[in-house]
C-alpha positions as CSV (number, residue, x, y, z in Angstrom):
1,X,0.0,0.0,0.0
2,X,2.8,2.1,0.7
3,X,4.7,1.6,-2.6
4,X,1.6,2.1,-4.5
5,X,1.0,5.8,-2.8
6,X,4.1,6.6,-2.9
7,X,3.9,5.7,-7.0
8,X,1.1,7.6,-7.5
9,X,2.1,10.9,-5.5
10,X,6.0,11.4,-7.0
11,X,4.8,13.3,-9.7
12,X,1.3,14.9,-8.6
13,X,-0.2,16.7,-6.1
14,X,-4.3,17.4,-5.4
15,X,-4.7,19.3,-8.3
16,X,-4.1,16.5,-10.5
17,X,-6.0,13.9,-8.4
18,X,-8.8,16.4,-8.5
19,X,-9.0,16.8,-12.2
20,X,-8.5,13.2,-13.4
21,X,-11.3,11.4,-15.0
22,X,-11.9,8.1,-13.8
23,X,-10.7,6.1,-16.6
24,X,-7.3,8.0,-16.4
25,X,-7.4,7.6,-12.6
26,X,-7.9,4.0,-13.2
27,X,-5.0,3.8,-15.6
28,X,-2.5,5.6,-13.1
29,X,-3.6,3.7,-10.4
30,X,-3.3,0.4,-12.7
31,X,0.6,1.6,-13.5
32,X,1.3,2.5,-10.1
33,X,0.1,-0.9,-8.5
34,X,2.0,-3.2,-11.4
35,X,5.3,-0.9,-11.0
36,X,5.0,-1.4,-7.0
37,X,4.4,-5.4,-7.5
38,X,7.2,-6.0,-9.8
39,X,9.8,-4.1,-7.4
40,X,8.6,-6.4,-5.1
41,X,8.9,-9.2,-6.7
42,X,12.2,-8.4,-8.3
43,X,13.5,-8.5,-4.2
44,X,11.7,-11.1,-3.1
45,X,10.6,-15.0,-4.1
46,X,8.5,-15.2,-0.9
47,X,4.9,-14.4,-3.1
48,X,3.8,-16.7,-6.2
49,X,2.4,-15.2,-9.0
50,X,-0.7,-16.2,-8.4
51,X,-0.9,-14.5,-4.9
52,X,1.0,-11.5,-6.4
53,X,-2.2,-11.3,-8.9
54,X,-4.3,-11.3,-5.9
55,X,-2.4,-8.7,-3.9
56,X,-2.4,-6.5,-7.1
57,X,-6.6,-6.5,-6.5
58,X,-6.8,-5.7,-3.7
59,X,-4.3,-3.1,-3.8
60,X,-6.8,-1.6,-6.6
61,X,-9.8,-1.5,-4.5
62,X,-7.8,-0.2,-1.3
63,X,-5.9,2.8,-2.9
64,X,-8.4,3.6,-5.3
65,X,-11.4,4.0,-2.9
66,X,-8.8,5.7,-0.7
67,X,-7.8,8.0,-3.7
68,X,-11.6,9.0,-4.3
69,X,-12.2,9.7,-1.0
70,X,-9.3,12.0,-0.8
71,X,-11.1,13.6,-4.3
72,X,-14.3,14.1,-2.3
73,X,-12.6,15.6,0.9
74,X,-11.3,18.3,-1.5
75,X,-8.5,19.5,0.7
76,X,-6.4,21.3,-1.6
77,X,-1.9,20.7,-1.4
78,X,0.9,20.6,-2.9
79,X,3.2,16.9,-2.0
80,X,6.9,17.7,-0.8
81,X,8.0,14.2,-0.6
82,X,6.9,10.7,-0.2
83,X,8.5,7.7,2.2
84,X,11.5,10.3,2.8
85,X,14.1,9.8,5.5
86,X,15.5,12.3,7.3
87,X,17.9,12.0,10.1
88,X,17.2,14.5,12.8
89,X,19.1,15.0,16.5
90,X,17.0,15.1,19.8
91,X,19.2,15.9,22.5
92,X,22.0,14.4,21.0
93,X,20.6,11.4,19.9
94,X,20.5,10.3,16.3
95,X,16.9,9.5,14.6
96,X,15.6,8.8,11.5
97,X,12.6,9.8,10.5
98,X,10.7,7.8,7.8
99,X,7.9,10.0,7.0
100,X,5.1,8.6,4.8
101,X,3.9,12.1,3.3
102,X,4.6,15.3,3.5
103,X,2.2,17.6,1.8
104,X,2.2,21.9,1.8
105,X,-1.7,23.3,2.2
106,X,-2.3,26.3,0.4
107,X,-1.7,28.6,2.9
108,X,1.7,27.1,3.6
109,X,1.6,25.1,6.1
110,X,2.9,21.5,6.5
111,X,1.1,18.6,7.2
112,X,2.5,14.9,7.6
113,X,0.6,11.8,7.3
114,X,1.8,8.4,7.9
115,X,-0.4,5.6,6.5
116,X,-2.2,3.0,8.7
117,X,-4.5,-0.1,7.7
118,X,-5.0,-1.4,11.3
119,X,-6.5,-0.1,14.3
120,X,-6.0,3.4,14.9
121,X,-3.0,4.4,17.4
122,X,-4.0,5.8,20.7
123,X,-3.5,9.6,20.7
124,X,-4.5,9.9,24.3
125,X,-1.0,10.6,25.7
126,X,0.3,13.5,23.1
127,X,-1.2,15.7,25.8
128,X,0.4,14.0,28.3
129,X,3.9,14.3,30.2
130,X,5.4,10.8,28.6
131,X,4.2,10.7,24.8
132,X,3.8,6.9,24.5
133,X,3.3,7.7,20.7
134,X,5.7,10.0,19.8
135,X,6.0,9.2,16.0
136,X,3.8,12.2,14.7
137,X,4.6,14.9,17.5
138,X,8.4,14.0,16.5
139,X,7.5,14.3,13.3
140,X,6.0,18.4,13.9
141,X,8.4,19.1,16.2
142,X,12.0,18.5,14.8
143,X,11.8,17.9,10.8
144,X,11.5,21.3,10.1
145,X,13.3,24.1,10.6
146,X,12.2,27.6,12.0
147,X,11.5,29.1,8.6
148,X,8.6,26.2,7.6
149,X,5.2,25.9,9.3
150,X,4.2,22.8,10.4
151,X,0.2,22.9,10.0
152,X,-1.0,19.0,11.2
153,X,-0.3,15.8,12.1
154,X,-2.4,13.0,10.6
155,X,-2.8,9.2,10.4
156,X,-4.2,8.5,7.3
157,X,-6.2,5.2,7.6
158,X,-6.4,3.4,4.6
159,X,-9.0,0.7,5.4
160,X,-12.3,-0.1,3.2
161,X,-15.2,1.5,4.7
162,X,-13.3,2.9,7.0
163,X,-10.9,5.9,5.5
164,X,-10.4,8.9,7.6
165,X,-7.6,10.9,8.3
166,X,-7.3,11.3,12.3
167,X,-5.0,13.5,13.9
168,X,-5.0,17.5,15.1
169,X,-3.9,20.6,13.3
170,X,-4.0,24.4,13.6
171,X,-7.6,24.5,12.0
172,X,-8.8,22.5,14.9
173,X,-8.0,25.6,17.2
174,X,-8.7,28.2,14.8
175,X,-11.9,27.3,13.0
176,X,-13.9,24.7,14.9
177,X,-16.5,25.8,17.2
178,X,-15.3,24.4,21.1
179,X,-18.1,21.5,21.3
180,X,-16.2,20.2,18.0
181,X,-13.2,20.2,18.8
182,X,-11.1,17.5,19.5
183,X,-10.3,16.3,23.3
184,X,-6.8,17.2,23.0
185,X,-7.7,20.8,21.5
186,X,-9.0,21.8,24.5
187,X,-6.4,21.0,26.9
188,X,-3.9,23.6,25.4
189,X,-4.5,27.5,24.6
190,X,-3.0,27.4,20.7
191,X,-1.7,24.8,18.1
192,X,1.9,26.7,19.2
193,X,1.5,25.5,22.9
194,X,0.9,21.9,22.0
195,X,3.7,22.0,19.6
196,X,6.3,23.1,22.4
197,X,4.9,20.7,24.7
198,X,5.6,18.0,22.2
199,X,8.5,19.1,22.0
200,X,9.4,19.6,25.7
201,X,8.0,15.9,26.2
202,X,10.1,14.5,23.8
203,X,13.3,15.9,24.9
204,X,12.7,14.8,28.2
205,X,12.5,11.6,27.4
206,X,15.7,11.7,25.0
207,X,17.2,12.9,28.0
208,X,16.1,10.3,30.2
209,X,17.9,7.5,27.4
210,X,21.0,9.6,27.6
211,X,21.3,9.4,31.2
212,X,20.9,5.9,31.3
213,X,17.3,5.8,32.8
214,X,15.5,2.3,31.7
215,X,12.6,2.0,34.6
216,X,9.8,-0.1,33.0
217,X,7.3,2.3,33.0
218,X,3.8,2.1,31.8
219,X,0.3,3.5,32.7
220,X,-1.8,0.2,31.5
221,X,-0.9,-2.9,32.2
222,X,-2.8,-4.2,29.0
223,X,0.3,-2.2,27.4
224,X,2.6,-5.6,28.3
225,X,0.0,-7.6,26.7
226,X,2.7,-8.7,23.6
227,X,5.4,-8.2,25.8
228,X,8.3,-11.6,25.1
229,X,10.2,-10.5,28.3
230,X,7.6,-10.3,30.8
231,X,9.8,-12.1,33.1
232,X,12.8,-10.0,32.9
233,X,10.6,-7.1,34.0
234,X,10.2,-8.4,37.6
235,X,7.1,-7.5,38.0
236,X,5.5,-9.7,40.7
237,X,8.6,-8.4,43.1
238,X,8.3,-4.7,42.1
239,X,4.3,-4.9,43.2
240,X,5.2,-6.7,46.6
241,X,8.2,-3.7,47.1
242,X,5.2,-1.7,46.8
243,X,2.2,-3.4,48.9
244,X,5.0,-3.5,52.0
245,X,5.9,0.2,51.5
246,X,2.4,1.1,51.5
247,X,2.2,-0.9,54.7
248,X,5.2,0.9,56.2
249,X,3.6,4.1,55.3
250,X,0.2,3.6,56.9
């Protein structure tokens, strides 16, 4: 799915999405899914040809209803780049960014989008003191330099049925009447506060790694749910060092 976009967008930007007609949408689409199959193929004998015919289908159904409902939203840009890496430094520490999209609006502004087709990653904590997803904050906060203006953040979910871009941007504080607004919206005065608090967040934690500080920390224990080193963590004696200090305490 990501090869596919990233075929499509190289050379366009809304403009030409919005004036194609469908049979030359269809044949762009076509060229991009057969050029992202065979560079697959051509690095990989995992897939038969008859499940790369299959994947090629549903790859055309997928991004093309995606594509039209990006047509329909009608929010006008310009791309900048697709599946770019960019190495950035957060307190010293070297990260690579692998952006999926990043598109200018008309007024300017940045926006970056990363691509999901699962479930939709819990934004919750980008308000928070300890960012537990700290891919699209990172993203606003350090690929850019002073002179560009970062607009949004977005994860654009590409699933049948189901398309939506969700994330927060500047129009969320500016234009959207309060009972609209998204949760996190309301927790900070301007897009520019939440922006330095992702920032602020994030280079606490950078600094924390720098320092050496590896406490296991988490806020839901559902969070270890996947976790292959459950055992290592010690958990059982950290929650008895606990119950006794409580009972000193009392």
């Amino acid at each position: 799915m990501h090869g596919v976009l990233e075929q499509f967008w190289r050379k366009r930007h809304f403009a030409d999405l919005r004036d194609m007609r469908a049979d030359v949408l269809q044949e762009a689409l076509t060229k991009a899914v057969n050029l992202t199959i065979q560079a697959f193929a051509a690095e990989s004998s995992i897939a038969s040809a008859a499940v790369l015919e299959l994947e090629a289908e549903r790859l055309l159904k997928l991004v093309g209803e995606w594509l039209q409902y990006e047509k329909d939203r009608a929010v006008s840009f310009r791309i900048v780049d697709c599946e770019i890496a960019k190495k950035v430094h957060i307190c010293g520490i070297e990260v690579t960014l692998q952006i999926d999209r990043v598109h200018q609006l008309e007024n300017g502004g940045l926006e970056f989008v990363d691509y999901k087709t699962g479930q939709l990653p819990k934004t919750k904590s980008w308000g928070e003191d300890r960012i537990t997803e700290p891919q699209l904050p990172i993203y606003a906060t350090f690929y850019s330099d002073a002179e560009q203006h970062v607009a949004g953040v977005y994860f654009g979910m590409v699933k049948l049925a189901d398309y939506d871009f969700s994330g927060i941007s500047e129009a969320n504080f500016e234009a959207e009447q309060d009972k609209r607004k998204p949760q996190l919206a309301k927790e900070f005065s301007d897009w520019s506060q939440l922006l330095n608090h992702w920032k602020t967040a994030i280079e606490s934690i950078a600094q924390e790694l720098r320092s050496g500080e590896a406490a296991v920390r988490f806020s839901d224990e559902a969070e270890l749910a996947y976790c292959e080193v459950t055992p290592l963590l010690r958990l059982p004696e950290r929650k008895l060092q606990f119950e006794r200090f409580q009972e000193v305490s009392k």
